[in-house]
PDB file of N, CA, C and O in Angstrom:
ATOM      1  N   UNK A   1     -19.680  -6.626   6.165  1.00  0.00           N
ATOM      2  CA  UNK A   1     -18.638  -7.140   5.290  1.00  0.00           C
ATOM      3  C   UNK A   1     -17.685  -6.011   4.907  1.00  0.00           C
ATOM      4  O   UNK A   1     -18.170  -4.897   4.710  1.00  0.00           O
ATOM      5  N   UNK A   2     -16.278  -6.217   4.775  1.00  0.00           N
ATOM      6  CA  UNK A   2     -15.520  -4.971   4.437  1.00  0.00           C
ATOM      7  C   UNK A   2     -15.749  -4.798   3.297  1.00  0.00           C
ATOM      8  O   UNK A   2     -16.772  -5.182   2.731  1.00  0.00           O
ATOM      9  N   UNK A   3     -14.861  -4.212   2.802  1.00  0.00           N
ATOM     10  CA  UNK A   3     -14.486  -3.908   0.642  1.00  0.00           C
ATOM     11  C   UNK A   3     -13.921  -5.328   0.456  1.00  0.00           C
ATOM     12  O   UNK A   3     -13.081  -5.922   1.132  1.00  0.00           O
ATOM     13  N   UNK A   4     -14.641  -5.739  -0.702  1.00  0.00           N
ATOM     14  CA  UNK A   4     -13.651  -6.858  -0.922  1.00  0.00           C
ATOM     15  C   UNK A   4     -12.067  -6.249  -1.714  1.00  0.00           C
ATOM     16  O   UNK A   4     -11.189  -7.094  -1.891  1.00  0.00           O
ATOM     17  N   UNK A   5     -11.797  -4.777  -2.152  1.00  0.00           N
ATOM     18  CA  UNK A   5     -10.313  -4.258  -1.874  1.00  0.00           C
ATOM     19  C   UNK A   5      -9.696  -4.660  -0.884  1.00  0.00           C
ATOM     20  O   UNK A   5      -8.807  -5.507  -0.973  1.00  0.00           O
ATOM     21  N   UNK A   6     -10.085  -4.088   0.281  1.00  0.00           N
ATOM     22  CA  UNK A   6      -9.504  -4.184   1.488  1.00  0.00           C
ATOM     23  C   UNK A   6      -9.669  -5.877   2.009  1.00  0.00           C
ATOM     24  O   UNK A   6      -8.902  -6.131   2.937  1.00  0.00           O
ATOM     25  N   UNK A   7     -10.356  -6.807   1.656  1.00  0.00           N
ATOM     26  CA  UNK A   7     -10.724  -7.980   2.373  1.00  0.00           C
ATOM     27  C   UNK A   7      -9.812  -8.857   2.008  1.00  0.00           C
ATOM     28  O   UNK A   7      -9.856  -9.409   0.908  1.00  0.00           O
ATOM     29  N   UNK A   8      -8.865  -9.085   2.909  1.00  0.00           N
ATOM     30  CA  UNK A   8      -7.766 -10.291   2.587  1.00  0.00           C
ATOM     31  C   UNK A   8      -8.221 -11.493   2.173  1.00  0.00           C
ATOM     32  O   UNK A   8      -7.673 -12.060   1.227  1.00  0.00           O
ATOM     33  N   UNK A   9      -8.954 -11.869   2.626  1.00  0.00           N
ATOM     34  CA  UNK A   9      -9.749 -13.182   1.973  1.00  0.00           C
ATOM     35  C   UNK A   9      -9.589 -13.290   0.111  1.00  0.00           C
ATOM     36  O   UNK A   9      -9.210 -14.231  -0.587  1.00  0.00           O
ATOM     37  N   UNK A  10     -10.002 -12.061  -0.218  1.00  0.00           N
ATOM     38  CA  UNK A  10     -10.204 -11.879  -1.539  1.00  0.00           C
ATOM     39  C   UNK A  10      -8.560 -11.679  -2.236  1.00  0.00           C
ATOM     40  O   UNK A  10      -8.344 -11.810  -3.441  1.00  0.00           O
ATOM     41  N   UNK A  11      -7.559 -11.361  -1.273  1.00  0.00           N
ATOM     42  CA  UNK A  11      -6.443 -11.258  -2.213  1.00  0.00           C
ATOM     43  C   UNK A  11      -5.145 -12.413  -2.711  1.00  0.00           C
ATOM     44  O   UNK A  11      -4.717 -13.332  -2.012  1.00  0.00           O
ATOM     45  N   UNK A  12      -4.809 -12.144  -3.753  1.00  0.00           N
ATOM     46  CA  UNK A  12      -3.996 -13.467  -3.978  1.00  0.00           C
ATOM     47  C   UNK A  12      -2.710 -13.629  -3.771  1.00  0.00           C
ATOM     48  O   UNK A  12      -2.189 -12.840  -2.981  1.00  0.00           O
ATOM     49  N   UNK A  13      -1.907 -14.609  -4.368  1.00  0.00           N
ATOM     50  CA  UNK A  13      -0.822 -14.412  -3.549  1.00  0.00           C
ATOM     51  C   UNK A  13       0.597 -13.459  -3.780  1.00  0.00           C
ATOM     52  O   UNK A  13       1.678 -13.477  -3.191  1.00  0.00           O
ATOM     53  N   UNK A  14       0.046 -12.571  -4.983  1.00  0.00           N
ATOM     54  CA  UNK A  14       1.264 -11.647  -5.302  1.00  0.00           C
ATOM     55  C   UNK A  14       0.596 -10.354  -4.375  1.00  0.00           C
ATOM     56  O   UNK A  14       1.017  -9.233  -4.662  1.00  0.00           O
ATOM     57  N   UNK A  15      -0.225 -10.443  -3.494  1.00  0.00           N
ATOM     58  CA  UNK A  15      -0.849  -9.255  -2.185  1.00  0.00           C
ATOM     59  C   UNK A  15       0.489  -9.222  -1.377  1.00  0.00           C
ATOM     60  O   UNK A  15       0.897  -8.061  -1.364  1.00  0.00           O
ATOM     61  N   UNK A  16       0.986  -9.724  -0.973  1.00  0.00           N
ATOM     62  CA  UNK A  16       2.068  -9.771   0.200  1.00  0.00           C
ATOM     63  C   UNK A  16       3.515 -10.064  -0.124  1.00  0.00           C
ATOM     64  O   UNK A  16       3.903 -11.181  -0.465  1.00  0.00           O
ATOM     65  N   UNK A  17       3.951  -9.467  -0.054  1.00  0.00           N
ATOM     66  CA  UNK A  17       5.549 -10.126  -0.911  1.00  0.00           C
ATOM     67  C   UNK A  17       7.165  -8.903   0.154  1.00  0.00           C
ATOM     68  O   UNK A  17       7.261  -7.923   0.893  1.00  0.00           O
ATOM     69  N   UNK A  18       7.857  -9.733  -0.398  1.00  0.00           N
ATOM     70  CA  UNK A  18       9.245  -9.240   0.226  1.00  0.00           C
ATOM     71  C   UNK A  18       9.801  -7.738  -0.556  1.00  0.00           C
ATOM     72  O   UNK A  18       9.691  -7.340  -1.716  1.00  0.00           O
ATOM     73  N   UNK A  19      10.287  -7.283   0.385  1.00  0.00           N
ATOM     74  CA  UNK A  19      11.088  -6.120  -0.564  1.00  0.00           C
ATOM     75  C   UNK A  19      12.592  -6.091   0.538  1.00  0.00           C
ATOM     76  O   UNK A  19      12.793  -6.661   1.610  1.00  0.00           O
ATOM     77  N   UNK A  20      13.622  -5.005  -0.432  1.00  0.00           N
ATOM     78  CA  UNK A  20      14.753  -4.995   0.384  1.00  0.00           C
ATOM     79  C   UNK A  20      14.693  -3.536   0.631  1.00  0.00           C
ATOM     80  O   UNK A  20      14.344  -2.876  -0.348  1.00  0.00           O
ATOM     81  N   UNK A  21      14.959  -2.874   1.734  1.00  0.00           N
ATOM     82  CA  UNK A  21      15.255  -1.686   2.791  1.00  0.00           C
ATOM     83  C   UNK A  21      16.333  -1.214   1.952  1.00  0.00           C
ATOM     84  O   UNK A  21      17.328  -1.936   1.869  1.00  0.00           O
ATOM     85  N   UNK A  22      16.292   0.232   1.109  1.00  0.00           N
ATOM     86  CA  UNK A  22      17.128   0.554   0.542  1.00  0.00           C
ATOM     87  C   UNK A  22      18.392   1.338   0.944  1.00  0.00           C
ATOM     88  O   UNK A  22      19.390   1.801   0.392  1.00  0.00           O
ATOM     89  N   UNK A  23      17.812   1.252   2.282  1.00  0.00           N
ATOM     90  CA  UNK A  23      19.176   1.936   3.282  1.00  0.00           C
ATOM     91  C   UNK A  23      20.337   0.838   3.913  1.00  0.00           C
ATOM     92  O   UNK A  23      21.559   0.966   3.991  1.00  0.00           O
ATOM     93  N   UNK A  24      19.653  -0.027   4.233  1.00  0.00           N
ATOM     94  CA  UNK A  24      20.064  -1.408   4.845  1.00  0.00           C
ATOM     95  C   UNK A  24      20.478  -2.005   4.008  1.00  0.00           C
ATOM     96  O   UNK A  24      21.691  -1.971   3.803  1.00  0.00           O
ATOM     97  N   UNK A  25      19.545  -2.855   3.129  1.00  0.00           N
ATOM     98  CA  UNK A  25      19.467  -3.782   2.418  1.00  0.00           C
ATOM     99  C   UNK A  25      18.796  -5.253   3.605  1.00  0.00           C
ATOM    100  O   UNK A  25      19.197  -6.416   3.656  1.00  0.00           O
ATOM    101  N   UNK A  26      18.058  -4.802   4.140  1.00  0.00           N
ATOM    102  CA  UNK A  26      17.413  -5.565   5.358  1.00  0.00           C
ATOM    103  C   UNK A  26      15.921  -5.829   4.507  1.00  0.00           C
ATOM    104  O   UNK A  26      15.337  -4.864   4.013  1.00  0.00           O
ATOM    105  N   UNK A  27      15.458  -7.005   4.406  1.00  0.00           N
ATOM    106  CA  UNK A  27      14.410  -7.437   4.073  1.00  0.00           C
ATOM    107  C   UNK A  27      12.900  -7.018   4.866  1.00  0.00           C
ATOM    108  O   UNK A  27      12.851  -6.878   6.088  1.00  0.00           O
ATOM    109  N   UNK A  28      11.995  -6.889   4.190  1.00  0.00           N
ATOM    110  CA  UNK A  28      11.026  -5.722   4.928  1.00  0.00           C
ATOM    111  C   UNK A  28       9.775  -7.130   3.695  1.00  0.00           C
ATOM    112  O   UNK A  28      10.008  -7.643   2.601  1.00  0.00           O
ATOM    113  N   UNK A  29       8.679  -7.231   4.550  1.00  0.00           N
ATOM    114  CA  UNK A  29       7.947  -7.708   4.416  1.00  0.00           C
ATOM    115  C   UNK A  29       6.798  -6.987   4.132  1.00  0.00           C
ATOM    116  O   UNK A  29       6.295  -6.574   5.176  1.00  0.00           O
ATOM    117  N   UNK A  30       5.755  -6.452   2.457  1.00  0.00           N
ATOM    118  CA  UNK A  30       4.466  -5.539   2.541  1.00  0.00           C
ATOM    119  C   UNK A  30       3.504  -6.225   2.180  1.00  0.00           C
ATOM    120  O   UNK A  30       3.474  -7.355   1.693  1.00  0.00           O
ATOM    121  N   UNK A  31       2.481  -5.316   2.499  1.00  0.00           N
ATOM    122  CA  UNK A  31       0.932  -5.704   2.208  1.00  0.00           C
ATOM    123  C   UNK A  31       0.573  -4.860   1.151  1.00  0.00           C
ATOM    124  O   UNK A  31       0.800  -3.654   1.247  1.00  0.00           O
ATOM    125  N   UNK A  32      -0.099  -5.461  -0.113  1.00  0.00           N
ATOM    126  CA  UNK A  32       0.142  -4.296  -1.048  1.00  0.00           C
ATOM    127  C   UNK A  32      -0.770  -3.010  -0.737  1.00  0.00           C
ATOM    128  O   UNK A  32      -0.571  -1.878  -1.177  1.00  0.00           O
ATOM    129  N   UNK A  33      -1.844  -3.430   0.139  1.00  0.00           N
ATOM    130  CA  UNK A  33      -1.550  -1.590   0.582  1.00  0.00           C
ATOM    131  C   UNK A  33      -1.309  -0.831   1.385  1.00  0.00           C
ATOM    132  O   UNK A  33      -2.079   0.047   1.773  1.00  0.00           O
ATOM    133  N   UNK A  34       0.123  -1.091   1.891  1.00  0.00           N
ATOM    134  CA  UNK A  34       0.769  -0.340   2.817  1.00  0.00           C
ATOM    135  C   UNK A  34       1.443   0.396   1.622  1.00  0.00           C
ATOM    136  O   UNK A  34       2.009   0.106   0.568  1.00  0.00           O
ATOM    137  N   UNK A  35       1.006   1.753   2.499  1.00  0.00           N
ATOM    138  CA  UNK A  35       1.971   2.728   1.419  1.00  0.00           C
ATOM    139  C   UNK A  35       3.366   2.444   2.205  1.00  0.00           C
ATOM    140  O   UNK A  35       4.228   2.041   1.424  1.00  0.00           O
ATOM    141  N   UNK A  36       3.740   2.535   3.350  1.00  0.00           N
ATOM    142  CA  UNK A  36       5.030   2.855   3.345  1.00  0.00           C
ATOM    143  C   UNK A  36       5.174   2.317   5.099  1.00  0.00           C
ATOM    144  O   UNK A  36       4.566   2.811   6.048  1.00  0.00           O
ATOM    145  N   UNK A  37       6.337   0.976   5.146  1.00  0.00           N
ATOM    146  CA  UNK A  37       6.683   0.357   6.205  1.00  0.00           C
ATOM    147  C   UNK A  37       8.233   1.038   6.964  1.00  0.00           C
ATOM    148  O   UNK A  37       9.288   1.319   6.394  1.00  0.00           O
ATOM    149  N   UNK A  38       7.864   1.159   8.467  1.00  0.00           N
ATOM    150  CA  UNK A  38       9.926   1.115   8.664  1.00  0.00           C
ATOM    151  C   UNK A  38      10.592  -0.075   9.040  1.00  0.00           C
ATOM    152  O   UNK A  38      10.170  -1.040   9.677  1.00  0.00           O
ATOM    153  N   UNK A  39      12.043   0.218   8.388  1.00  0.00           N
ATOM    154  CA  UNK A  39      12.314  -1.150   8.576  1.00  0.00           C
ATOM    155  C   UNK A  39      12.971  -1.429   9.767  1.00  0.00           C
ATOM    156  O   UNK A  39      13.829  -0.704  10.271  1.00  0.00           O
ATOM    157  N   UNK A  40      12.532  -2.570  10.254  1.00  0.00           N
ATOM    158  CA  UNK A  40      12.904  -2.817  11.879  1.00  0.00           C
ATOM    159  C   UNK A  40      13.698  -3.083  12.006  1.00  0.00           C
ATOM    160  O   UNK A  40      13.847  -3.707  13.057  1.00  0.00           O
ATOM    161  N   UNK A  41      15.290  -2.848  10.888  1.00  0.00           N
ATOM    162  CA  UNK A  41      16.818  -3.006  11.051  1.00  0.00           C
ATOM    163  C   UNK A  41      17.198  -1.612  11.336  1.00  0.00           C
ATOM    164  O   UNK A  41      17.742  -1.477  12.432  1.00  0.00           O
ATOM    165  N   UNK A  42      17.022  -0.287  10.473  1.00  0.00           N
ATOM    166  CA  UNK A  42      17.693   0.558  10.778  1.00  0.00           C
ATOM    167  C   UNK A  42      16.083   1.544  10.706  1.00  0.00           C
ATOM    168  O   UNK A  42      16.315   2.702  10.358  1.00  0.00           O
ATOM    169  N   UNK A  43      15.086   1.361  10.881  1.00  0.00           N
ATOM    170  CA  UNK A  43      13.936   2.372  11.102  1.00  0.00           C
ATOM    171  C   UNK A  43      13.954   3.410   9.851  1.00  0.00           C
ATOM    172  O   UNK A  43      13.412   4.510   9.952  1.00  0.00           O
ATOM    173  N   UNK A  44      14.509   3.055   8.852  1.00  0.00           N
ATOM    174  CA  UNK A  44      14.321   3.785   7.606  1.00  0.00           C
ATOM    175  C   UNK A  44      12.363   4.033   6.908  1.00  0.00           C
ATOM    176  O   UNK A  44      11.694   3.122   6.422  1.00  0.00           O
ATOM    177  N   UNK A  45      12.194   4.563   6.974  1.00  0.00           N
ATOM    178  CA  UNK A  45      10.946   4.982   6.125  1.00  0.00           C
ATOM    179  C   UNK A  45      10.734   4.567   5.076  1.00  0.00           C
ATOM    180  O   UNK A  45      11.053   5.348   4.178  1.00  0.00           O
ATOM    181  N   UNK A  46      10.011   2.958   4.535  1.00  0.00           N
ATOM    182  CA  UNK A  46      10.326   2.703   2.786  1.00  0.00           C
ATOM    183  C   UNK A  46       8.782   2.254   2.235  1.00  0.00           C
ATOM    184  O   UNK A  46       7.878   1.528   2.648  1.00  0.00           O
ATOM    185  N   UNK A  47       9.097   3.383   0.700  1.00  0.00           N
ATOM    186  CA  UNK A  47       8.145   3.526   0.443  1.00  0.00           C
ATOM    187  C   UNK A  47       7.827   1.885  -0.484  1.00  0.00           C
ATOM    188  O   UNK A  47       8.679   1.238  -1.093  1.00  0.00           O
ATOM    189  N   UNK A  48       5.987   1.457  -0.285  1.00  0.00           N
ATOM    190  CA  UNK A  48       5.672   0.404  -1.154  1.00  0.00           C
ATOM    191  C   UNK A  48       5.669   0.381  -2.153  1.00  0.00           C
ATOM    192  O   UNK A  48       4.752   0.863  -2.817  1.00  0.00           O
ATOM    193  N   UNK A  49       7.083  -0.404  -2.838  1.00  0.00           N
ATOM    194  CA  UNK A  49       7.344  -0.700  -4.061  1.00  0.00           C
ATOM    195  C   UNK A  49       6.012  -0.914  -5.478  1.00  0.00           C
ATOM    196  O   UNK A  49       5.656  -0.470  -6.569  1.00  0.00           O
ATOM    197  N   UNK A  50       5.736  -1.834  -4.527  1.00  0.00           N
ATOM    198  CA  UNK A  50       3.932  -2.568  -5.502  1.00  0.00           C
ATOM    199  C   UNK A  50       2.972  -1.977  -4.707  1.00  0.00           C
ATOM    200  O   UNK A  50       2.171  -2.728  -4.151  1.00  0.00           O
ATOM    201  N   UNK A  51       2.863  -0.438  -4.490  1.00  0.00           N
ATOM    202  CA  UNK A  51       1.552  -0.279  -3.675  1.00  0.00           C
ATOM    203  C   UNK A  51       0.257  -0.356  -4.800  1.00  0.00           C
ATOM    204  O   UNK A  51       0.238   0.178  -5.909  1.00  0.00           O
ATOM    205  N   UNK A  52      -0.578  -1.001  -4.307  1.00  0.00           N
ATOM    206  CA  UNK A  52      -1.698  -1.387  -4.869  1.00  0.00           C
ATOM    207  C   UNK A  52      -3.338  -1.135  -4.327  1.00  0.00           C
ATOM    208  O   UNK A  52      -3.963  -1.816  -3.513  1.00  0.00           O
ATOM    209  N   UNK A  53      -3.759   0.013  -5.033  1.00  0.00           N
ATOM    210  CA  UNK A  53      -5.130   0.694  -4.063  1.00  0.00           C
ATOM    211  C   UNK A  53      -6.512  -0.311  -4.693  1.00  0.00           C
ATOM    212  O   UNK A  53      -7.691  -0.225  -4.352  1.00  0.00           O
ATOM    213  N   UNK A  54      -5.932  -1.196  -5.643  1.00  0.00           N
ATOM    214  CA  UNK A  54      -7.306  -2.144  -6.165  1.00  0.00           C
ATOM    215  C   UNK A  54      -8.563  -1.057  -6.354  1.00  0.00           C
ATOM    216  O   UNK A  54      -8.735   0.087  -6.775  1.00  0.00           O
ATOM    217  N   UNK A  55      -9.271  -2.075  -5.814  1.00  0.00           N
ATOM    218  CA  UNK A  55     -10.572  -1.490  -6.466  1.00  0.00           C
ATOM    219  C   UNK A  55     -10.572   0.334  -6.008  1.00  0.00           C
ATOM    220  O   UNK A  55     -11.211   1.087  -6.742  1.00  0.00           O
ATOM    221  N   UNK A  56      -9.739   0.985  -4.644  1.00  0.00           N
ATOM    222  CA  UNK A  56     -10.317   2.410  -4.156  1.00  0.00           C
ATOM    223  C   UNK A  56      -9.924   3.488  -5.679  1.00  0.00           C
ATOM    224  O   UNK A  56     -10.512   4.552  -5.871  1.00  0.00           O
ATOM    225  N   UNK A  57      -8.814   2.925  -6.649  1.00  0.00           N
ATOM    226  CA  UNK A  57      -8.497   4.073  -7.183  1.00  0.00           C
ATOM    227  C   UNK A  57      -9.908   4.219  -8.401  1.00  0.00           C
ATOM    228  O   UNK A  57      -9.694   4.658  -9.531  1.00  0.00           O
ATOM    229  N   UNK A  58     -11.014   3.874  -8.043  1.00  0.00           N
ATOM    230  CA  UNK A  58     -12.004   3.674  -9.025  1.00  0.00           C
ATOM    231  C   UNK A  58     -13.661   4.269  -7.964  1.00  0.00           C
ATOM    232  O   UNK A  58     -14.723   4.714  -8.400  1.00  0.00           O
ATOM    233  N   UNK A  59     -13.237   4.022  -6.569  1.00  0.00           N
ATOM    234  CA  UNK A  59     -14.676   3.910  -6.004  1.00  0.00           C
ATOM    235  C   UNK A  59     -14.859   5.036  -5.571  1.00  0.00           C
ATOM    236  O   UNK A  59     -13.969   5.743  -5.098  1.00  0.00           O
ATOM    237  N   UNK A  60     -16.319   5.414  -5.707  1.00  0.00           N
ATOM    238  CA  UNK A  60     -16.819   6.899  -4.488  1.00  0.00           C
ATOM    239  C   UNK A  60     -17.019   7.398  -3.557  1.00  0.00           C
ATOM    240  O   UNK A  60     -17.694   8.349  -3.164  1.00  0.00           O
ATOM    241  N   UNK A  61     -15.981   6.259  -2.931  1.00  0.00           N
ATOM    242  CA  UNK A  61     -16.177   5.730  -1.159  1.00  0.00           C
ATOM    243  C   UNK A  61     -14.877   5.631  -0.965  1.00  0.00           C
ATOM    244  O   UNK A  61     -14.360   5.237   0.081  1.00  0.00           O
ATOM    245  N   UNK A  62     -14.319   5.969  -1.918  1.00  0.00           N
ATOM    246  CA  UNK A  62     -12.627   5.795  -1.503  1.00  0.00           C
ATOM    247  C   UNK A  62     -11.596   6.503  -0.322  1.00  0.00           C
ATOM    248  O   UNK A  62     -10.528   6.078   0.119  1.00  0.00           O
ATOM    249  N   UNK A  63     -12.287   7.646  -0.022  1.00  0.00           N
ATOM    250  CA  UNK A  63     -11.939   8.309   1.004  1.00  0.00           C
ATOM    251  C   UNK A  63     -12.338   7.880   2.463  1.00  0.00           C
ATOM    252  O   UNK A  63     -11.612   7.742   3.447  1.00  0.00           O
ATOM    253  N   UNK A  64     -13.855   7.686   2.314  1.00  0.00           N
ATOM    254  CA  UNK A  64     -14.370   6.755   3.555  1.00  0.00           C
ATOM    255  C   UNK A  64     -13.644   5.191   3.850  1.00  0.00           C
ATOM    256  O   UNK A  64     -13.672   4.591   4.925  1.00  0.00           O
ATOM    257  N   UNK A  65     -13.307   4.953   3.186  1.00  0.00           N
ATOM    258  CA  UNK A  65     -12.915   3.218   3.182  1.00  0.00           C
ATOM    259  C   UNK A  65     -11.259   3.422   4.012  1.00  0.00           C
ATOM    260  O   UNK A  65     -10.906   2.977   5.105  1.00  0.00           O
ATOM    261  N   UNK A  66     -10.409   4.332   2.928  1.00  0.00           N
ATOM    262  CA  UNK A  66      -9.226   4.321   3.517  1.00  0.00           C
ATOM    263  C   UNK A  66      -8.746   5.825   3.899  1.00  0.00           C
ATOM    264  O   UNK A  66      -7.778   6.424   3.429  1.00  0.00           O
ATOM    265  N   UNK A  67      -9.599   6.243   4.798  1.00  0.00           N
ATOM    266  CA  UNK A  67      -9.641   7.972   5.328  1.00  0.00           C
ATOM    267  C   UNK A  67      -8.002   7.625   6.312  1.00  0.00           C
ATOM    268  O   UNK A  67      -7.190   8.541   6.441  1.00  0.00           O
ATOM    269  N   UNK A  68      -7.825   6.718   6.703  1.00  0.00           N
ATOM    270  CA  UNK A  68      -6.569   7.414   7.728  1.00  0.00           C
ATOM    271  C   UNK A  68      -5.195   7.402   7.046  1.00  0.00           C
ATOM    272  O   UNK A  68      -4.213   7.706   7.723  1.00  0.00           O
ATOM    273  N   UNK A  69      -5.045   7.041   5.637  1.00  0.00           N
ATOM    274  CA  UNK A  69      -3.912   7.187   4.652  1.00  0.00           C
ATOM    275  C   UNK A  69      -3.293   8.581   4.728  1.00  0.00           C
ATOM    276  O   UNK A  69      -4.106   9.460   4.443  1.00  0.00           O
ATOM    277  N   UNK A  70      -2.384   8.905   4.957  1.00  0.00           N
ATOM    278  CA  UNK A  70      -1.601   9.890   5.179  1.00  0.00           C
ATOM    279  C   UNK A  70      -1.840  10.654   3.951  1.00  0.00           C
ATOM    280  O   UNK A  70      -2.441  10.230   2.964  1.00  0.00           O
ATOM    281  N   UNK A  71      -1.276  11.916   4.103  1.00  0.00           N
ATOM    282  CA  UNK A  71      -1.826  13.224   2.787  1.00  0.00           C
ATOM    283  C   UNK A  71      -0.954  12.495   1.539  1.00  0.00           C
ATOM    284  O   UNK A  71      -1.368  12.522   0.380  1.00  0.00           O
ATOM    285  N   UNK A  72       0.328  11.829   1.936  1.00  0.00           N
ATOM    286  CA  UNK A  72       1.198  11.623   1.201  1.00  0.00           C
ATOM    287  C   UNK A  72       0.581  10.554   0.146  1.00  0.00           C
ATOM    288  O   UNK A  72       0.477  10.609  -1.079  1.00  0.00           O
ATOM    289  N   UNK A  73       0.132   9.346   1.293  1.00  0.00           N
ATOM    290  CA  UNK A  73      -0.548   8.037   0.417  1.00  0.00           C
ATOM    291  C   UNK A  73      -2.029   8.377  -0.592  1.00  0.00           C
ATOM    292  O   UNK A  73      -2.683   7.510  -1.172  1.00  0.00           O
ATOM    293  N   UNK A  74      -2.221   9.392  -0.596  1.00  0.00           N
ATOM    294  CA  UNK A  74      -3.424   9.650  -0.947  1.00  0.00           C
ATOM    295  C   UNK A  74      -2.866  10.602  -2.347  1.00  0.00           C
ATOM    296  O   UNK A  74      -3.650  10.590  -3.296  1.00  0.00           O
ATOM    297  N   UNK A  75      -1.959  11.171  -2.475  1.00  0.00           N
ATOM    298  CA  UNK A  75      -1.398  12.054  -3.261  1.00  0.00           C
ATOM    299  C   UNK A  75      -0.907  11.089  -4.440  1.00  0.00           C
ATOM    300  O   UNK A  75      -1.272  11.136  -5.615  1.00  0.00           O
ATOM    301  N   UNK A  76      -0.011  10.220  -3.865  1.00  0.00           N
ATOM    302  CA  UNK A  76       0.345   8.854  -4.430  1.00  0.00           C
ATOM    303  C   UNK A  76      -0.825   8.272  -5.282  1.00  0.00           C
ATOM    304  O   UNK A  76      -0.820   8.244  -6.513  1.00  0.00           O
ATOM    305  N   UNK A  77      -1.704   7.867  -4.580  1.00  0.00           N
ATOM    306  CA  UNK A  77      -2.925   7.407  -5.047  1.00  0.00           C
ATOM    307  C   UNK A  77      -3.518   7.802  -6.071  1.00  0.00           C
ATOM    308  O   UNK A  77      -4.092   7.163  -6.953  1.00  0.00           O
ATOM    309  N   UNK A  78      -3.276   9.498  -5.850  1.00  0.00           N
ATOM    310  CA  UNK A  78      -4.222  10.165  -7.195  1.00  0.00           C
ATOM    311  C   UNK A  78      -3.187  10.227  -8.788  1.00  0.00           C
ATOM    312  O   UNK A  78      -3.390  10.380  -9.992  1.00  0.00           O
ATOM    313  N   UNK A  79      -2.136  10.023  -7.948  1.00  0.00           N
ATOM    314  CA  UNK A  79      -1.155   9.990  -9.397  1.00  0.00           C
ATOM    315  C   UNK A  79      -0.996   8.564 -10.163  1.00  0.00           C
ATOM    316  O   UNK A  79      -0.746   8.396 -11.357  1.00  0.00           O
ATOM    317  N   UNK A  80      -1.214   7.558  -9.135  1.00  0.00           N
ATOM    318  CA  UNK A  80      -1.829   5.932 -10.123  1.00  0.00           C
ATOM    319  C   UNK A  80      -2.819   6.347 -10.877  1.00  0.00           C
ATOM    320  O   UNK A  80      -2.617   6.039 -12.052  1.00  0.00           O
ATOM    321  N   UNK A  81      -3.958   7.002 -10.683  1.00  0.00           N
ATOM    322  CA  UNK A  81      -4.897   6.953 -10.705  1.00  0.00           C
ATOM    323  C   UNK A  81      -5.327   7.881 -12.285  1.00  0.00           C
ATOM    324  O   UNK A  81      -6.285   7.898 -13.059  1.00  0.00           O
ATOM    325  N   UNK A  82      -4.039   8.551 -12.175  1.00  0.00           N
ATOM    326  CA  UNK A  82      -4.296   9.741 -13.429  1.00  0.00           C
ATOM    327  C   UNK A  82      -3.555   9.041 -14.383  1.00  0.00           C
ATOM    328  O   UNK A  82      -3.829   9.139 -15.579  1.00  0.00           O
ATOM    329  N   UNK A  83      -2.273   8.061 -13.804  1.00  0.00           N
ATOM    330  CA  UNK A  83      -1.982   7.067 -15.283  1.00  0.00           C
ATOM    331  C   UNK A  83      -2.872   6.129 -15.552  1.00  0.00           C
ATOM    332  O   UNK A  83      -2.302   5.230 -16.170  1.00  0.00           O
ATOM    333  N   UNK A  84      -3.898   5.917 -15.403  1.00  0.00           N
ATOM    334  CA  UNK A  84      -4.500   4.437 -15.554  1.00  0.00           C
ATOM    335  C   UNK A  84      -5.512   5.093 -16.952  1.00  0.00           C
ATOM    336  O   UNK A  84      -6.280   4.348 -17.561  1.00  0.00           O
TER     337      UNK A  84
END
């Protein structure tokens, strides 16, 4: 069984939502935990508005669960993590 973090099954429906490409203004579709999509109008780099680490910014497995998150998303992560 995955994390139920990570297990789409378990997420509701504000998990997935629209954002606009702040270079474009081209609509870009996220998963709340994608740190960061390009947009397939002008390949801009945009970061997730509502990124949302759920249950990892709490677990002791958080590194194992989502180890291939870039240094960046993980940096991100620890700074939710120090406002909460």
């Amino acid at each position: 069984m995955k994390c139920p973090g990570q297990d789409t099954r378990y997420w509701d429906k504000e998990a997935i939502y629209d954002t606009t490409c702040p270079n474009c203004g081209a609509e870009l579709e996220f998963f709340k935990d994608d740190p960061f999509r390009p947009c397939k109008q002008c390949g801009h780099r945009v970061k997730n508005p509502r990124l949302d680490f759920g249950c990892a910014l709490h677990c002791p497995y958080a590194k194992e669960c989502l180890g291939s998150l870039s240094e960046e998303a993980w940096e991100e992560m620890k700074n939710l993590k120090s406002k909460s």
